[in-house]
C-alpha positions in Angstrom: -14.9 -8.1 2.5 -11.2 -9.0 2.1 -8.6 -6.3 1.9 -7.9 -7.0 -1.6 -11.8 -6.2 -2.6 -10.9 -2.9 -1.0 -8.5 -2.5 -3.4 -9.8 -4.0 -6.7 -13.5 -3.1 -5.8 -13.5 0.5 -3.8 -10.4 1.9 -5.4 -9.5 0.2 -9.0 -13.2 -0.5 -10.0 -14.0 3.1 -9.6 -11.8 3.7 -12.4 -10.8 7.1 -10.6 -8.1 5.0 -9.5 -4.8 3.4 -11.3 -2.4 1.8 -8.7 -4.1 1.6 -5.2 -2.2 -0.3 -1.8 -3.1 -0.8 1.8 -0.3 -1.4 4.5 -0.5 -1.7 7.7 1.2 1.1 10.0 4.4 -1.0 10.5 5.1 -0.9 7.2 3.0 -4.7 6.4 0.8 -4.8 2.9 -2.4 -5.8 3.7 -3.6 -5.8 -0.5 -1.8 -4.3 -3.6 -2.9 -3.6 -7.1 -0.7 -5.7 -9.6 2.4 -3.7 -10.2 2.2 -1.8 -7.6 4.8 -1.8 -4.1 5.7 0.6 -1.7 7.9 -0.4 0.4 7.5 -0.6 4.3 10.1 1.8 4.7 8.2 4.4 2.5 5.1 3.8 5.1 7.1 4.4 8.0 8.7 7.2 7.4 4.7 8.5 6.0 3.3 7.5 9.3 6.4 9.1 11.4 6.0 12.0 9.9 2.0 12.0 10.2 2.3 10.9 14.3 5.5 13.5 14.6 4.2 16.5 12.6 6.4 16.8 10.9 4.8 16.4 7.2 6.3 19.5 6.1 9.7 17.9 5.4 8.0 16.7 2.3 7.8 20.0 0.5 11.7 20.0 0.3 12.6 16.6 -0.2 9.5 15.0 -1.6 7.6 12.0 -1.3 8.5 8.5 -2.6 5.5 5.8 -3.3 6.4 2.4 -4.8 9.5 0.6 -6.7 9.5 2.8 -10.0 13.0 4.3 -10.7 10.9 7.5 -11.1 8.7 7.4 -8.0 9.5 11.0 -6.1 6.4 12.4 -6.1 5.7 17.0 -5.2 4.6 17.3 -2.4 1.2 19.8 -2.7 -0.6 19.6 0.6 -1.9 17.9 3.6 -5.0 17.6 6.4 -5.6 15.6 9.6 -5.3 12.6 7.4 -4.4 13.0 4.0 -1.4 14.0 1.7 -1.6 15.0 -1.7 1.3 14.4 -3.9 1.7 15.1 -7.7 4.4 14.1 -10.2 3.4 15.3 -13.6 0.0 14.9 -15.0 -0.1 12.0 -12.4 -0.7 12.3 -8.3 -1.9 10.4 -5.3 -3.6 10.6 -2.3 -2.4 8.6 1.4 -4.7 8.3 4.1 -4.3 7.3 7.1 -6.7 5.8 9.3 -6.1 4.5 13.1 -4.3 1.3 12.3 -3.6 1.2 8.2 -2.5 3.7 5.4 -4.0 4.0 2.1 -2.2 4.3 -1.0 -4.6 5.6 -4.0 -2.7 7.0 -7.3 -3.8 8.5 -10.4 -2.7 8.3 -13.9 -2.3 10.8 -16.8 -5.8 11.6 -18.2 -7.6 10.8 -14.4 -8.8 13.5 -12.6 -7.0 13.8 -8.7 -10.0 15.2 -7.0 -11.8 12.4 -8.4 -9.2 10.0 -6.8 -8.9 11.9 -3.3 -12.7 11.6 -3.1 -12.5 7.9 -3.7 -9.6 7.3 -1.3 -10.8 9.5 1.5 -14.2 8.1 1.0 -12.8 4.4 2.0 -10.4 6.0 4.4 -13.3 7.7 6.3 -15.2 4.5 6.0 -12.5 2.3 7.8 -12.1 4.6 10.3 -15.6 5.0 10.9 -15.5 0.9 11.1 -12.3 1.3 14.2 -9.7 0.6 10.9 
């Protein structure tokens, strides 16, 4: 399967997910959903944070996912390998597996659990495959 099934099969054609993208940890998209860019910059600074610990910089100054003038997501919570963000009615979850991140965002009128499950579900997936 090509990265950009991932994206417009496991994460878009759930329809628990709006704007979906996977990068690579340097910052390199791997598959994007139309519309949709976050920048390598914004992965970097995700995956520094992740590998340094130090996620909770996030509650004070946010988080920032794609181009949008208004893209500053809340930042809610996090585990080993996830980080929930919420701006509005709208959210997203980022996973992070061993060698890619994963960029899953919902819309107003979506449900985020139903998006976290989806994400996590092909995060755990491509970890459990050595992704």
């Amino acid at each position: 399967m090509s990265w950009q099934s991932y994206i417009d099969q496991s994460l878009l054609g759930t329809g628990q997910v709006a704007k979906a993208a996977i990068h690579g940890l340097d910052g390199s998209p791997w598959a994007t959903s139309n519309g949709f860019k976050v920048t390598p910059e914004q992965v970097q600074k995700i995956v520094n944070a992740f590998n340094s610990g130090t996620l909770a910089e996030f509650y004070t100054s946010g988080l920032f996912i794609g181009d949008e003038a208004d893209n500053k997501y809340k930042f809610l919570r996090q585990n080993e390998s996830s980080i929930y963000v919420k701006k509005g009615e709208a959210g997203a979850c980022v996973y992070l597996t061993k060698s890619c991140i994963i960029f899953g965002v919902y819309s107003e009128g979506m449900q985020g659990g139903n998006c976290n499950n989806v994400v996590e579900k092909l995060g755990d997936y491509l970890r459990g495959s050595g992704y």
